[in-house]
N, CA, C and O atoms as a MOPAC input file, in Angstrom:
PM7 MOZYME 1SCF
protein

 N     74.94600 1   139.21000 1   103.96000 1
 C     75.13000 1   138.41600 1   102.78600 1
 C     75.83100 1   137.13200 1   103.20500 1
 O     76.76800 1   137.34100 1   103.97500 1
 N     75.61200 1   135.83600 1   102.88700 1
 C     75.83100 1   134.58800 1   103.01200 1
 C     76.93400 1   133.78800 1   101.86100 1
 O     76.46700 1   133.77100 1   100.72200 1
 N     77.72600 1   133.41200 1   101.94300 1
 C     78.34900 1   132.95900 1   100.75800 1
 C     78.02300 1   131.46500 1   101.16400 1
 O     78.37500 1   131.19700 1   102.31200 1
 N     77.40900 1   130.41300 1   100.44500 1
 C     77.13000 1   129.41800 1   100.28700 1
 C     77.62700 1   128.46800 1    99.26900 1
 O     77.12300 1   127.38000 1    98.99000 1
 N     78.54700 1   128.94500 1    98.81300 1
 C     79.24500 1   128.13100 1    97.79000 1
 C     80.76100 1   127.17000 1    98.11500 1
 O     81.40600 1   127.41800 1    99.13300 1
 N     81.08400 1   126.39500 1    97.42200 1
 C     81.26000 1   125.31200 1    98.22300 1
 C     83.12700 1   125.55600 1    98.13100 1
 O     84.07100 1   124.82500 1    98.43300 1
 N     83.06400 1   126.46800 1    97.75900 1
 C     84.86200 1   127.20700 1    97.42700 1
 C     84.99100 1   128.46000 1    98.00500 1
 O     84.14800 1   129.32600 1    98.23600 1
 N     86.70200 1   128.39400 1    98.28300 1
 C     86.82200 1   129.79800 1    99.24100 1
 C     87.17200 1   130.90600 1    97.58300 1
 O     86.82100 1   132.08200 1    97.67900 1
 N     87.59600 1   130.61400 1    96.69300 1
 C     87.93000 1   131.30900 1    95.60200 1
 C     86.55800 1   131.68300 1    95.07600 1
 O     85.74000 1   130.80600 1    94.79700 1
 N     86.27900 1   133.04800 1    94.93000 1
 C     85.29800 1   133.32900 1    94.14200 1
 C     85.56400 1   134.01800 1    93.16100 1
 O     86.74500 1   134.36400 1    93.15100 1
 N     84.85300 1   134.44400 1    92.15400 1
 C     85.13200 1   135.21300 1    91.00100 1
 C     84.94900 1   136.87700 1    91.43700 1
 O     84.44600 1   137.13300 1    92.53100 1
 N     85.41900 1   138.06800 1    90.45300 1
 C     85.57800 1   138.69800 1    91.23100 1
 C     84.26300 1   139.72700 1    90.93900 1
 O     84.39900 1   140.81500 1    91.49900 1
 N     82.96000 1   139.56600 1    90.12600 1
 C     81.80300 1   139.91900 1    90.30100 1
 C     81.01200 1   139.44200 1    91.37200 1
 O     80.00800 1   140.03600 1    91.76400 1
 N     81.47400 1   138.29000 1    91.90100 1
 C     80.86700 1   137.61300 1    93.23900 1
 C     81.19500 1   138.64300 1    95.08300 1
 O     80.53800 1   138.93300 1    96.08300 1
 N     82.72100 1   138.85000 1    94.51600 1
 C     83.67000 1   139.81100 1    95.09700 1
 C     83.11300 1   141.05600 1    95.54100 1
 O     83.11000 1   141.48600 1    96.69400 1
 N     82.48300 1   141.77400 1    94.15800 1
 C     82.30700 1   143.27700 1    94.15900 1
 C     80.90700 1   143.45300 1    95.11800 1
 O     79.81300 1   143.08600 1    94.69100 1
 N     81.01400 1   143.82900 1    95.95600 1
 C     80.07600 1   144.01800 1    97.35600 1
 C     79.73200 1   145.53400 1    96.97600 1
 O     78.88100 1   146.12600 1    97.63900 1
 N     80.33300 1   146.11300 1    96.00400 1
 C     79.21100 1   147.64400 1    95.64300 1
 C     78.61900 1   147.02900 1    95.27800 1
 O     78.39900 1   146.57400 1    96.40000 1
 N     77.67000 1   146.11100 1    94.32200 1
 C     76.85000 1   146.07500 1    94.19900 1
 C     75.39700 1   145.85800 1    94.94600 1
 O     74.26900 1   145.72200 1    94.47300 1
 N     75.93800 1   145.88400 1    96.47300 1
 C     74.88700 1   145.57400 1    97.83400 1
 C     75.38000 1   146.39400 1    98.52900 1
 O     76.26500 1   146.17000 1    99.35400 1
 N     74.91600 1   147.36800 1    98.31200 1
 C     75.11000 1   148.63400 1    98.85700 1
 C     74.43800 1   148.67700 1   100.81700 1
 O     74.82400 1   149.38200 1   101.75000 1
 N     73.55400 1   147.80500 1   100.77500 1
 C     72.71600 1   147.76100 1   101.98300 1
 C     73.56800 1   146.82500 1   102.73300 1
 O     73.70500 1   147.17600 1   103.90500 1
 N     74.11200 1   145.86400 1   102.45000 1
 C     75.15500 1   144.65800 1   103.29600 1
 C     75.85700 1   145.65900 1   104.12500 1
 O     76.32600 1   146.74300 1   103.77800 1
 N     75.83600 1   144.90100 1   105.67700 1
 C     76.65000 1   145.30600 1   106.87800 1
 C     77.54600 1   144.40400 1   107.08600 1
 O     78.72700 1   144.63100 1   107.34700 1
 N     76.82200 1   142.91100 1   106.93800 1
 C     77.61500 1   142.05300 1   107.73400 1
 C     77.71100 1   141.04100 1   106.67100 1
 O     76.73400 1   141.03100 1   105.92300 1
 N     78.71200 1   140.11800 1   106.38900 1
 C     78.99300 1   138.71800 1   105.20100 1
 C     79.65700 1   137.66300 1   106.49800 1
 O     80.44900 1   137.79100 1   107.43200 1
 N     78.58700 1   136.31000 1   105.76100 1
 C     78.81500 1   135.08000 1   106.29300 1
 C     79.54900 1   134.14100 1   105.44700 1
 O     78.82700 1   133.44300 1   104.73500 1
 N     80.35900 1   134.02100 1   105.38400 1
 C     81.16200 1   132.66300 1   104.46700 1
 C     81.41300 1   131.25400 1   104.95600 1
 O     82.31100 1   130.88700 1   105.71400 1
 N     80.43700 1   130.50800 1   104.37400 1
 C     80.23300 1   128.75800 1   105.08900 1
 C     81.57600 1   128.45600 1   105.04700 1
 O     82.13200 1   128.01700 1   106.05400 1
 N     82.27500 1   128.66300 1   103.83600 1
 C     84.06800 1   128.25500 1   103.46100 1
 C     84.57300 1   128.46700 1   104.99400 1
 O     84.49800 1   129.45500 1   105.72500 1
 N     85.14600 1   127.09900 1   105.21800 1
 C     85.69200 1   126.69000 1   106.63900 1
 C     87.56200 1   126.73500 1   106.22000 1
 O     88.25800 1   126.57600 1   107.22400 1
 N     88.31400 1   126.91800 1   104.95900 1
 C     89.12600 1   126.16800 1   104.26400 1
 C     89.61300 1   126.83900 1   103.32000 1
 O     89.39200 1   126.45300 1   102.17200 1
 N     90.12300 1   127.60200 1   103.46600 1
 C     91.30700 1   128.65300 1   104.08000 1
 C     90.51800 1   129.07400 1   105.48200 1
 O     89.29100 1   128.98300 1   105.54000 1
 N     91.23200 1   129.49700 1   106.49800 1
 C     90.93700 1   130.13000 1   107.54800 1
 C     90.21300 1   131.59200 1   107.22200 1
 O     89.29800 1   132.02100 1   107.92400 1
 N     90.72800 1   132.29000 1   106.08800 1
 C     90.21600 1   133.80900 1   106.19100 1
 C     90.69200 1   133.28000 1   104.51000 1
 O     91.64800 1   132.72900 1   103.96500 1
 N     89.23900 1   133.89600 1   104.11200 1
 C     88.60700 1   133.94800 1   102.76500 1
 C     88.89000 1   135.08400 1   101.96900 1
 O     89.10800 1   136.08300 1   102.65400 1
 N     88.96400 1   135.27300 1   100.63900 1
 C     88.84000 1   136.30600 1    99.74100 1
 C     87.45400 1   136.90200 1   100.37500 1
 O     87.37800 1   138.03600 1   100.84900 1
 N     86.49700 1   136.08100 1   100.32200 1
 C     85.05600 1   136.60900 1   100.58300 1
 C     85.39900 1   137.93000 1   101.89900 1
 O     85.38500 1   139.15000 1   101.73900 1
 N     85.61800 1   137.33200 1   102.86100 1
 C     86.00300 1   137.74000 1   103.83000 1
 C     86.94500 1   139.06400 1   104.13800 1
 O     86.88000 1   140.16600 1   104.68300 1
 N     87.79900 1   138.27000 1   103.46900 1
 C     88.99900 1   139.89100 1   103.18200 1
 C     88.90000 1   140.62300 1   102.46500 1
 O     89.87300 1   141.30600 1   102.14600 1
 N     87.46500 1   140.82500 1   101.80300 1
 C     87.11000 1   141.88800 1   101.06400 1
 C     86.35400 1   142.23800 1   101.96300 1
 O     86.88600 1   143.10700 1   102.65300 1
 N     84.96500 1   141.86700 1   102.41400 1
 C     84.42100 1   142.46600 1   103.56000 1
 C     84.93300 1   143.33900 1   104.30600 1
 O     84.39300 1   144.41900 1   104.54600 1
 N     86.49700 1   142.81500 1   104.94600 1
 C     86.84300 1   143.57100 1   105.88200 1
 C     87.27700 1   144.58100 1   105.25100 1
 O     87.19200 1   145.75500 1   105.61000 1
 N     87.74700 1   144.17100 1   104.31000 1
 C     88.48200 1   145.67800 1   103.51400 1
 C     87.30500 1   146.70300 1   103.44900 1
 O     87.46800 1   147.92200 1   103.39000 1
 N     86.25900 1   146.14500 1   103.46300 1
 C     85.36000 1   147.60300 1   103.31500 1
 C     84.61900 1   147.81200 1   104.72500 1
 O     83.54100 1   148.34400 1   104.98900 1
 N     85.67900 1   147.14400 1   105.60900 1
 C     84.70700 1   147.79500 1   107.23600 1
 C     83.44800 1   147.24700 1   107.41900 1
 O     82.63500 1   147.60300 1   108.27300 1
 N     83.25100 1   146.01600 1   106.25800 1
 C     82.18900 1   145.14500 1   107.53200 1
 C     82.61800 1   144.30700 1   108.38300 1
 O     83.71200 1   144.11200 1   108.91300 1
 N     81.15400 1   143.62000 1   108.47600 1
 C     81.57300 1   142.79500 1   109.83000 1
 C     81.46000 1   141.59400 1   109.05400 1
 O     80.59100 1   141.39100 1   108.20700 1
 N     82.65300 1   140.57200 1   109.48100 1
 C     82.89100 1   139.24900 1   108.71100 1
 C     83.13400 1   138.24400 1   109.32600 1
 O     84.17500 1   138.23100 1   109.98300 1
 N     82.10800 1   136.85600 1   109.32500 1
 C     82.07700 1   135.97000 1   110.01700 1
 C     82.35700 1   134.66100 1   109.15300 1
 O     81.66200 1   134.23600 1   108.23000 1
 N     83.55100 1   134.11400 1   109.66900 1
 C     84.10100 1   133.27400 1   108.77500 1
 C     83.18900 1   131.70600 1   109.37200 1
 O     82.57800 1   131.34600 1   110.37800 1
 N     83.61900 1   131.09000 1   107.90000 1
 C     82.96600 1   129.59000 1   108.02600 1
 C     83.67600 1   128.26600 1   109.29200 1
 O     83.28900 1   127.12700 1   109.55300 1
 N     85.14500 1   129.32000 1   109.97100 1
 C     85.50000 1   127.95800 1   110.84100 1
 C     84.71800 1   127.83000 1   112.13300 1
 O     84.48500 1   126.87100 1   112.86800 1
 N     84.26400 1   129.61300 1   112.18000 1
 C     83.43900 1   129.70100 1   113.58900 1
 C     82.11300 1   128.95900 1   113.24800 1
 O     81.59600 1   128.34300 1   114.18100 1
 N     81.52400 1   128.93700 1   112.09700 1
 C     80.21200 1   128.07800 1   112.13100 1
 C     80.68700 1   126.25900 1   112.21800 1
 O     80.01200 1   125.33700 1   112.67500 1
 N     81.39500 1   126.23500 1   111.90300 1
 C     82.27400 1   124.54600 1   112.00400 1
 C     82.08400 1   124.35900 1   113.50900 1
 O     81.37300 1   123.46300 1   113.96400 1
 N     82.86600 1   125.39500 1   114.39500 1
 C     83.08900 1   124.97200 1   115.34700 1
 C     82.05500 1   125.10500 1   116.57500 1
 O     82.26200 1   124.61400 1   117.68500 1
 N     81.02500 1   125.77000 1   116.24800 1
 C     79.99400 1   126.03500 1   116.71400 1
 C     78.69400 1   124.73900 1   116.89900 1
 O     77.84400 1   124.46700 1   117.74700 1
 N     79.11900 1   124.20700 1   115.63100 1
 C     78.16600 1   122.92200 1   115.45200 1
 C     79.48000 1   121.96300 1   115.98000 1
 O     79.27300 1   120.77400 1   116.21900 1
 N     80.10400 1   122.23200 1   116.05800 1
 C     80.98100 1   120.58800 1   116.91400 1
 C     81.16900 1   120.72300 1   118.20500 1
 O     81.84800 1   119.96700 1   118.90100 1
 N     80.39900 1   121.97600 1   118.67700 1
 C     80.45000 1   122.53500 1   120.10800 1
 C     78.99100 1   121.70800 1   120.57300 1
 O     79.04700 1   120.86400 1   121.46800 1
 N     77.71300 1   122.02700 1   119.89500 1
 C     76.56400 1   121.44600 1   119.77600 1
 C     76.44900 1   119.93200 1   119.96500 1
 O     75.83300 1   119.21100 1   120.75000 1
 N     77.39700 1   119.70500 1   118.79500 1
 C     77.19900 1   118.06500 1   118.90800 1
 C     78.07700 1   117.46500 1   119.85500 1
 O     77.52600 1   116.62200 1   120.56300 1
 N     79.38900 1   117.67700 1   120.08600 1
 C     79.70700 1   117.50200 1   121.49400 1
 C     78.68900 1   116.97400 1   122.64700 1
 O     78.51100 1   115.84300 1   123.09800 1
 N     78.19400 1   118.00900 1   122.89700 1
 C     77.30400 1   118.02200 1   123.67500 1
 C     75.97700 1   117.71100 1   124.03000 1
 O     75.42500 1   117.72000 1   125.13100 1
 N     75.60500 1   117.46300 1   123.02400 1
 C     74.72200 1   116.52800 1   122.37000 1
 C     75.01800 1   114.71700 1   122.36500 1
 O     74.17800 1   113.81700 1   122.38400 1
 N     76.16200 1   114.64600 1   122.34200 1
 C     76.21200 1   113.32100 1   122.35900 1
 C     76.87400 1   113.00000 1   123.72900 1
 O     76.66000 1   111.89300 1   124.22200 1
 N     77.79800 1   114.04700 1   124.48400 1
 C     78.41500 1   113.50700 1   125.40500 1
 C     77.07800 1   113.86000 1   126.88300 1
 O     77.07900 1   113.27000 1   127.96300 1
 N     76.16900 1   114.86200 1   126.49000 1
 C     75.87400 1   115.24600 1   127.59300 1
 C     76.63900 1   116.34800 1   128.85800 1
 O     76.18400 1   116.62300 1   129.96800 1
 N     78.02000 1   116.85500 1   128.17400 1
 C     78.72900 1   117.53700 1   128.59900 1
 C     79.15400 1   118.35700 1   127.83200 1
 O     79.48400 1   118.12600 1   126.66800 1
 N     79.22200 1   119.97500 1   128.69000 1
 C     79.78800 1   121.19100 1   127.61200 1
 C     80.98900 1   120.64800 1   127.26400 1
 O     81.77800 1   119.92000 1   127.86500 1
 N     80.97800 1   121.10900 1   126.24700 1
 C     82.03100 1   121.19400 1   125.53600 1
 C     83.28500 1   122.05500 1   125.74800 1
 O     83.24900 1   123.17200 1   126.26300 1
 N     84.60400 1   121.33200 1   125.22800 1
 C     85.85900 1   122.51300 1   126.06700 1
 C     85.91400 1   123.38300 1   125.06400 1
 O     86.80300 1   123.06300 1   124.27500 1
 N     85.16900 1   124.64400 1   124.66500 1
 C     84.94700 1   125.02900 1   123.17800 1
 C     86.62300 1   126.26500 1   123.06000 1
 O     86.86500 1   126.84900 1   122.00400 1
 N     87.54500 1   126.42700 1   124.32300 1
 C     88.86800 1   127.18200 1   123.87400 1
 C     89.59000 1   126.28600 1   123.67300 1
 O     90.48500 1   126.74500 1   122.96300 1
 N     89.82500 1   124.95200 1   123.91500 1
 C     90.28000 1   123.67500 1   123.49100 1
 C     89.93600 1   123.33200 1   121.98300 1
 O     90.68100 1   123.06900 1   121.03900 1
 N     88.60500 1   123.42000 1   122.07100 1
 C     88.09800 1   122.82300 1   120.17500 1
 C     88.30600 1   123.78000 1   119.68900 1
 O     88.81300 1   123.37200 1   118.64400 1
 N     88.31400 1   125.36100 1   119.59000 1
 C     88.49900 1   126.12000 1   119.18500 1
 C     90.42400 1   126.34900 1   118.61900 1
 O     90.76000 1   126.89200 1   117.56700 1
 N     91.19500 1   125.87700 1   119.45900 1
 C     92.55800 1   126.03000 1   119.47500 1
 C     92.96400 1   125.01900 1   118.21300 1
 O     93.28200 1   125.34500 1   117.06900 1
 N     92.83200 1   123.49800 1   118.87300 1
 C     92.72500 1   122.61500 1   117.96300 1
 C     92.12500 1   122.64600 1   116.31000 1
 O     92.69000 1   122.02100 1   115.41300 1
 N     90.93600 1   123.45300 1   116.10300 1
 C     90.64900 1   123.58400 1   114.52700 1
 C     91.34800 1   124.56500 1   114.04000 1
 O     91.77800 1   124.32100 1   112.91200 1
 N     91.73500 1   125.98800 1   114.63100 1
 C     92.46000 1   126.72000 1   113.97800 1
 C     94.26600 1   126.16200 1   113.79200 1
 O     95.15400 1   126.68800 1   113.12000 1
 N     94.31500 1   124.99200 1   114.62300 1
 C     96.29900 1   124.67900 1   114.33900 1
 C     95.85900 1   123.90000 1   112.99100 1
 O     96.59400 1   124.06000 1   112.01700 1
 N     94.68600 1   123.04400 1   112.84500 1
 C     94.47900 1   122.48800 1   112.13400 1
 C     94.00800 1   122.79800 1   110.57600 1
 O     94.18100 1   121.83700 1   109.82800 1
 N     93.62100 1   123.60600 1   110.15800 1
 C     93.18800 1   124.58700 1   108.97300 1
 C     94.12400 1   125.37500 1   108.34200 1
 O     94.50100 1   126.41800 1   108.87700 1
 N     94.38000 1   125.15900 1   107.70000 1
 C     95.19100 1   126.29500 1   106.74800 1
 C     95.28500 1   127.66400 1   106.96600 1
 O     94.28100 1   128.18800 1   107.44900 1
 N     96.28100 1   128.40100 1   106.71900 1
 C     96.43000 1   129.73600 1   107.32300 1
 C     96.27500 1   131.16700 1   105.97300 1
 O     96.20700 1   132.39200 1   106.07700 1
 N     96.27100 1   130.13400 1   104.68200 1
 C     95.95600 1   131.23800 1   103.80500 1
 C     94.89500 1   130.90900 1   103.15000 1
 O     94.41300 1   131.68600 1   102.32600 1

């Protein structure tokens, strides 16, 4: 399941993941809080939860490299966006 909405606050029918009984894994684009309601419900029910800073930083790993022609220092960019992002 994908959360594509443009807020880390969701409502809490958005929340209730019984209703997808088949979901293993939830993606949340929300880069902003670091770890999402979306998210911390997921985990609360033992899936697997992939937050929106790793897709951030994944595409600035890309474009990096893309523009410089050189990998990217991605435990460097990686360090740097998480001091930088909010922690709740």
């Amino acid at each position: 399941m994908v959360n594509t909405t443009p807020v880390a606050t969701l409502s809490d029918e958005l929340l209730n993941l019984d209703r997808f009984p088949d979901v293993k894994i939830v993606f949340d684009v929300v880069f902003n809080p670091v770890h999402t309601p979306f998210c911390a419900e997921a985990e609360r029910r033992g899936l697997i939860s992939v937050p929106g800073w790793l897709m951030l930083l994944h595409q600035a790993v890309h474009q990096f490299t893309l523009y410089t022609n050189v990998d990217a220092p991605i435990s460097a960019m990686r360090e740097a966006l998480l001091q930088a992002l909010p922690r709740t």
